[in-house]
N, C-alpha and C positions, 0 to 999 in steps of 0.2 A: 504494500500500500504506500502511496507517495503520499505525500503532506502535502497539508493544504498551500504555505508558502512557495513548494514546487510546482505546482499546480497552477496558481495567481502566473507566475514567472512565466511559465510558458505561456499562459493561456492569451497575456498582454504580449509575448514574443510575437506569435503567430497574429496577434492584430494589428500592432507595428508591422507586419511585413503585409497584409494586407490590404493596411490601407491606400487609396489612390489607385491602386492595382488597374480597374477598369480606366479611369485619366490617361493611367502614364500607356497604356498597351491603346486606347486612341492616339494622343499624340504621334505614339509611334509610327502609326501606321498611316498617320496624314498628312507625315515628312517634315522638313522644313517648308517653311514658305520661302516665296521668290522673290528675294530682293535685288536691286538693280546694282550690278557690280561698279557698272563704273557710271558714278551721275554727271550730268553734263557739265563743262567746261565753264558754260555760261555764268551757271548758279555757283560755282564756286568759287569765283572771282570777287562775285557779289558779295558773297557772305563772308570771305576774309580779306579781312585789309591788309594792304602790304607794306610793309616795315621799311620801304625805300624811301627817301625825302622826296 
């Protein structure tokens, strides 16, 4: 017979590993999303300014 302390331990083990379970195996399988590698030239000129006098 195990004890009840033993028992509590795993029983919160096995929930901890449970939880999210369904979340994380969607994500998984809906990939990253598509971000645009290289953004335009135009907007980034814009948005930093340049350090030249």
């Amino acid at each position: 017979m195990v004890s009840s302390t033993r028992q509590t331990r795993r029983r919160r083990r096995l929930k901890r590993a449970s939880v999210g379970r369904d979340k994380k195996r969607e994500r998984t399988k809906a990939g990253t999303p598509k971000f645009p590698i290289h953004p335009e030239k135009e907007e980034s000129k814009e948005e930093a300014p340049q350090s030249n006098p």
